[in-house]
C-alpha positions, 0 to 999 in steps of 0.5 A, a space after each residue: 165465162 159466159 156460154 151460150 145459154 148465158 148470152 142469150 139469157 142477157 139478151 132476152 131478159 136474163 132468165 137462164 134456163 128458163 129463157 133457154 126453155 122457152 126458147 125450145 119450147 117456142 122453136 118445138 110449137 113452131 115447128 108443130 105448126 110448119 109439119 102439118 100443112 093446116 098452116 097452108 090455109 092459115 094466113 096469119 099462121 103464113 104471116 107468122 113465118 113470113 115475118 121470122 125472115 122475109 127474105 129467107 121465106 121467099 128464097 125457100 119458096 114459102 117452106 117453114 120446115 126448111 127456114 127453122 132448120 135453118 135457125 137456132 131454138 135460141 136465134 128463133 126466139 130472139 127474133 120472136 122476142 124482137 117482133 113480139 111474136 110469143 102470143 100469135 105463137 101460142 095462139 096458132 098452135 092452140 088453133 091447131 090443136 083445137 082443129 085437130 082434136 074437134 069433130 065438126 058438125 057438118 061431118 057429125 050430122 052429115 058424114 055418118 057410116 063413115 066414122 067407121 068406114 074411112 075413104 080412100 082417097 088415090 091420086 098420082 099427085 098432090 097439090 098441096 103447097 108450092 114447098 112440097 113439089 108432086 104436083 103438075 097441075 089441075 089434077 094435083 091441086 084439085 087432089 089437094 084442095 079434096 084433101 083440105 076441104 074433107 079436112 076442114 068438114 070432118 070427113 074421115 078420108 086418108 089419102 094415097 099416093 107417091 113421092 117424088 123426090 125430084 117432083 115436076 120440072 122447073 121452067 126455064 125459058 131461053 133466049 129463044 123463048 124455048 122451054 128448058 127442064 132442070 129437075 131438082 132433089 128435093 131434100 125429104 127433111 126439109 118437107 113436113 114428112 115422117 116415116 110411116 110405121 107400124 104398131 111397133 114403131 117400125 117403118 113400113 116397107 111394102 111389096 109388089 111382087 113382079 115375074 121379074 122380081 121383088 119392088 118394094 116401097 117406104 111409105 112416107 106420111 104427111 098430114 093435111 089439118 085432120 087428112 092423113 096423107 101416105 105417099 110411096 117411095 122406091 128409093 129403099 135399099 134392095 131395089 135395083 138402081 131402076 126401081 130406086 129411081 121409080 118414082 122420082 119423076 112425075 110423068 116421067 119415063 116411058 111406059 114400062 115406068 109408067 105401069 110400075 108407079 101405078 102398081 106402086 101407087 095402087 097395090 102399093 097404096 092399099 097395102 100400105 093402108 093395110 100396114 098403118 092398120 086402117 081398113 077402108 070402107 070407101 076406095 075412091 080412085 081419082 083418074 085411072 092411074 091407081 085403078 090396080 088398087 080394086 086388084 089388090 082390094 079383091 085379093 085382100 077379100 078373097 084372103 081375108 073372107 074366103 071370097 070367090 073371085 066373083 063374089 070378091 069382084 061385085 063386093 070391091 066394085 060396091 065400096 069403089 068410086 072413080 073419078 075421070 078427069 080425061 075427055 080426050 081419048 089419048 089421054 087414058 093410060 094403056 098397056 100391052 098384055 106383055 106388061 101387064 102380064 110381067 107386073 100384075 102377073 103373081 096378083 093374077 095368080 092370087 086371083 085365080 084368074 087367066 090372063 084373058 080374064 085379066 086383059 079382059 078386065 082392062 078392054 072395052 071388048 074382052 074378047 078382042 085380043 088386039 086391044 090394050 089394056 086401057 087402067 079407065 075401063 078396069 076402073 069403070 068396070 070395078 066401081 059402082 059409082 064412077 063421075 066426070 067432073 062437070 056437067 058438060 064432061 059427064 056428057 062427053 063421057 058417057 058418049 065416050 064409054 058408051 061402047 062398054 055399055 051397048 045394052 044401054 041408051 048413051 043417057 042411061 050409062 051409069 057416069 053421073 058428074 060432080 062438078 069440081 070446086 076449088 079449097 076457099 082458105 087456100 085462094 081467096 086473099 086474105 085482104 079479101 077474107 078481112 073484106 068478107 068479115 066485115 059484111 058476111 055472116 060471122 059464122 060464113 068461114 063455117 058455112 062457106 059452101 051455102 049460097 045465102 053466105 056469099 048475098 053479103 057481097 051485096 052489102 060491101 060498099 062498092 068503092 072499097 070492093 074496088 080498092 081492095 081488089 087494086 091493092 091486089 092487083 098492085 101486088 101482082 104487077 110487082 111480083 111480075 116485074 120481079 119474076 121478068 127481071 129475075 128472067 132476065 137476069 139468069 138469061 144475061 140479057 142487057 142492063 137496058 132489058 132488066 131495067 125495062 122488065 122492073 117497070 112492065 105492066 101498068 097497074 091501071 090497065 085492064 089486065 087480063 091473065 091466062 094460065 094453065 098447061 100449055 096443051 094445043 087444046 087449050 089455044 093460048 095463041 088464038 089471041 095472036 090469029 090476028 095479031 094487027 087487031 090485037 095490038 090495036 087492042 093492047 094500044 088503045 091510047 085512051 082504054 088498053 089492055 095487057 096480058 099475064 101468061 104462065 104455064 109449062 108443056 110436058 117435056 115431050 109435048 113439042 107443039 105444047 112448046 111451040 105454044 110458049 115460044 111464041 108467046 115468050 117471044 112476043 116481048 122482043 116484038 115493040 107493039 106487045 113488049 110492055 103489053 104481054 108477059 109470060 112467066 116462068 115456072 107456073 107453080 100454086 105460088 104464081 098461080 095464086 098471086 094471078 088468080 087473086 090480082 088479075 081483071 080478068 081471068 081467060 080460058 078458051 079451049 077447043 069444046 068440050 076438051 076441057 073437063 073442068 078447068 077449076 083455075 077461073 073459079 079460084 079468080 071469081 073469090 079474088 073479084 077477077 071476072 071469067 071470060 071462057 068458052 061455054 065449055 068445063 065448069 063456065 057451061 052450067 056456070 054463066 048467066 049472062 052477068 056473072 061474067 063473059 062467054 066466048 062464042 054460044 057453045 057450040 062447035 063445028 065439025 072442022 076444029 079449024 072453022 072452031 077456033 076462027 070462030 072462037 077468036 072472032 068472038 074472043 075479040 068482039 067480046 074484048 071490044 064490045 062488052 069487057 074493054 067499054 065496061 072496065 073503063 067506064 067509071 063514075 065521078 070516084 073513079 069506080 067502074 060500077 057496071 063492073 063493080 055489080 058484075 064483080 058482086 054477081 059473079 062471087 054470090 052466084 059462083 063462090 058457093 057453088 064451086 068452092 071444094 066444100 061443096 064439091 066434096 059434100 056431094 061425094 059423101 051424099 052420092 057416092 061415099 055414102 052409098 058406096 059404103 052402105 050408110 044410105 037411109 034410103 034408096 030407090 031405083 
């Protein structure tokens, strides 16, 4: 009687055992490959996993982990015989291997102290993949795309936060164009995550003692290539159901959550570091959410070395790096002496400090007892080198926390910038990578972040740039069709509605996308101020243009809301319905297909309220031209030919007068310069004004605001100093 083994060993080439081992063997390499994210920026490797089971790949939302726990050793490696997968196989995982076990150069020559002195990387989310959901947004991906470029360059940077097991909220919209949020379980065996432990093999459980009790967290570890990422979870036995359930939901609950996921991500955070046995040289705080950690930090020297609370105080805050995101006032986490007290009370007390020299710590006035603890000012306080992340940010900034530095003149505030920059590998199309082969230096994909790389772009024939950039966006306009259809479908709507959303959108219009958090500052209807000239825009006979948006609002952001209702129900309007889409769920999967198949790429928020917006420097990889305001990155990025400003960047004093300016100038720039532009083409059909845009934009930004280049700046300004590894320093 033929058992299992036997069957298959007939249908793969009758090998017994030897078939059967390599079918584990196959099954143990690709498993190697799904649990470390390296893959994530690895299009042949996603090819691989895409190719196993298309329909499944899509269905699980692009998850390797979840699809092999689907599948047999033996069933895997009938399909791989099938599609004669063996060697990609063997040659992705020995890639990683190869990854892995290699030092490069940059960081050899480069990186320094480092080596000895690793960073500290603390963030509240991580936008690594759209598989594993602890992300919101910008913050989280820019978070990931720091872990993936620090990777690829060497720098020895581990990195901290939390895990949620609900993750942000799914999007749903309904037949009112209102927003809906359904919150998932995420299934943790079905994420490339593992158990931290300690030398002994054991999980780690770390403690935050509280005056009302004892909060504990596991600590879950996931590797990014060579970065290794520890994330804290609440849900352990021995925490109440409350506890448990802390650290479920991004940016959900109230304040009193809010405080206890930022002790659990910052104390938490440095303790379990120090459980895993790695002893950092660099703390760098990304946003104020984790900015507990220099507490914990200081505790740990005075413990350890002996240190007063003073000298432990100047020691944290020189090895401490913090990064503000926020230019909105609001926006910076506060808390009532009442809260601080009853969470970071017992750490006071290892401190040796009063409550006033602890609310002090976290005021702009320490002396004024009506003012709240703000987590941003304990971090400016606590770091000796702290950065906006752009120019025009550092300026905000600095205006913003002058009153904590009164005795300084507002240029002389010690907040530099550091512009972000956003991780190549994980947005530039691959058929745009294979164009880039083609013409570039066979070394570029080493030395994406030097400026002389990207001149190739000069030397790729005009017409295939062009072709390439049509198949992507052919790609995007179906992927759309089959997100609205799907739309419609779960709202029931009518057979003639779904039949109508599989042919939306016309690839040979100039299209045009928008997507991002639907916050009121970032004015996604100042299209729809004047809604006549618009559709007159849209409808042009001869040259019309169609929209894409996407985004979600906080649950309780209602004006946010507002925002995507009235976008959303612009398809039940005749004049835009087959001009203007939204999309549901705006996650990196459709950010992605936006950014790299759109025309062009749109921001126009209210200046300066925009930090950085790093979404239109992942369309300029793909080809798609930045139309913004002169605010975030697009103030020290556009010269006139690299693509479209909106308005001369500045603004007036009523925000009201602002933005009717803003739309006149959003229109006239649509009809005077961007709409005359894409349509006018040579005898081939090609839009060569267009075309020499396009290739202006990629040499003179890609480089520039790419991640690599954004985190070699933080080793040469801030890491490196921060951990004593300078050579050289004055002033």
């Amino acid at each position: 009687m033929m058992g299992p083994m036997d069957t298959l060993a007939s249908k793969v080439g009758g090998q017994g055992i030897s078939t059967s081992l390599s079918a584990e063997t196959m099954y143990q390499k690709c498993l190697t490959l799904a649990r470390n994210l390296w893959w994530t920026w690895q299009p042949d490797v996603i090819n691989l996993f895409r190719e196993l089971d298309p329909i499944r790949w899509r269905q699980l939302d692009h998850n390797p982990v979840a699809l092999l726990s689907e599948i047999t050793p033996e069933r895997l490696e009938i399909r791989i015989s099938e599609l004669s997968l063996h060697s990609r196989i063997n040659q992705a995982y020995r890639r990683l291997k190869e990854y892995l076990s290699e030092r490069p150069l940059w960081a050899r020559t480069n990186a320094g102290v480092l080596g000895s002195k690793p960073v500290a990387y603390f963030s509240l989310e991580y936008g690594i993949h759209e598989s594993v959901p602890i992300y919101s947004g910008g913050l989280g991906v820019l978070s990931g795309d720091h872990c993936k470029s620090a990777s690829d360059l060497g720098v020895p940077l581990v990195a901290v936060g939390l895990f949620y097991d609900q993750g942000y909220f799914k999007q749903h919209l309904n037949h009112e164009g209102w927003q809906e949020e359904e919150y998932i379980d995420v299934r943790v065996e079905k994420l490339p995550l593992e158990l931290a432990t300690d030398e002994e093999g054991n999980p780690i459980i770390v403690q935050m003692e509280t005056r009302t009790g004892v909060l504990r967290a596991k600590v879950w570890l996931m590797r990014v290539g060579r970065v290794s990422v520890y994330l804290l979870d609440t849900d352990v036995d021995g925490n109440s159901p409350e506890d448990r359930d802390l650290t479920s939901r991004l940016y959900g609950g109230d304040n009193r959550t809010r405080i206890r996921q930022e002790l659990v991500a910052g104390v938490g955070g440095v303790r379990a570091l120090r459980a895993v046995g790695i002893k950092p040289g660099v703390y760098h705080l990304n946003e104020g959410h984790s900015a507990f950690a220099v507490l914990e930090v200081m505790r740990e020297r005075m413990m350890d070395d002996g240190l007063s609370f003073h000298d432990a105080f100047r020691e944290t805050a020189h090895s401490t790096v913090f990064t503000t995101h926020t230019p909105v006032p609001a926006g910076h986490d506060r808390f009532d002496g009442g809260l601080i007290e009853e969470h970071l009370g017992p750490l006071r007390d290892a401190l040796g400090i009063s409550h006033d020299q602890l609310m002090g710590l976290g005021r702009v006035n320490p002396n004024d007892a009506g003012e709240t603890f703000c987590m941003t000012v304990l971090a400016l306080k606590c770091s000796h080198k702290a950065n906006a992340v752009s120019a025009l940010h550092g300026r905000v900034t600095r205006n913003m926390w002058s009153r904590l530095y009164s005795w300084r003149i507002e240029d002389e505030v010690p907040i530099g910038h550091i512009t972000n920059g956003v991780h190549i590998p994980t947005w530039l199309a691959w058929q745009m990578k294979l164009l880039y082969d083609r013409y570039f230096s066979p070394d570029w994909y080493q030395r994406m972040g030097e400026p002389e790389v990207w001149q190739g772009i000069f030397r790729v024939d005009p017409g295939e740039l062009w072709e390439t950039h049509l198949t992507l966006k052919t790609q995007l306009i179906s992927f759309v069709r089959r997100r609205v259809s799907r739309q419609c479908r779960r709202r029931e709507e009518p057979d003639e509605v779904i039949e109508m959303a599989r042919s939306v959108l016309d690839p040979t219009v100039l299209t045009i996308g928008f997507g991002r958090r639907f916050a009121t500052y970032k004015r996604a209807t100042l299209l729809l101020s004047d809604e006549e000239r618009l559709n007159r825009l849209l409808n042009d006979p001869r040259r019309p243009v169609q929209f894409i948006f996407a985004g979600k609002a906080h649950p309780r952001d209602v004006p946010g809301k507002e925002l995507i209702q009235r976008i959303a129900n612009l398809r039940k309007d005749p004049r835009f319905s087959h001009r203007i889409v939204f999309i549901e769920d705006y996650d990196i999967n459709v950010c992605r297909h936006m950014v790299q198949g759109v025309d062009v790429w749109l921001n126009n928020p209210r200046r300066p309220l925009e930090a950085s917006g790093t979404s239109g420097q992942k369309a300029v990889l793909n080809g798609a031209l930045h139309m913004s305001v002169l605010d975030g990155w697009w103030a020290e990025a556009y010269d006139g030919a690299n693509g479209f400003a909106i308005g001369s960047g500045t603004s007036h004093s009523d925000p009201n007068v602002t933005d009717a300016r803003d739309a006149q100038s959003l229109f006239e720039t649509l009809e005077n310069l961007v709409i005359p532009m894409f349509y006018d083409v040579d005898e081939n059909g090609l839009p060569q004004q267009w075309l020499r845009r396009m290739m202006n934009s990629i040499s003179s930004l890609a480089w520039r605001f790419s991640a690599h280049r954004m985190v070699a700046d933080y080793v040469r300004l801030a890491y490196l100093p921060a951990a004593g590894g300078l050579s050289a320093a004055m002033g």
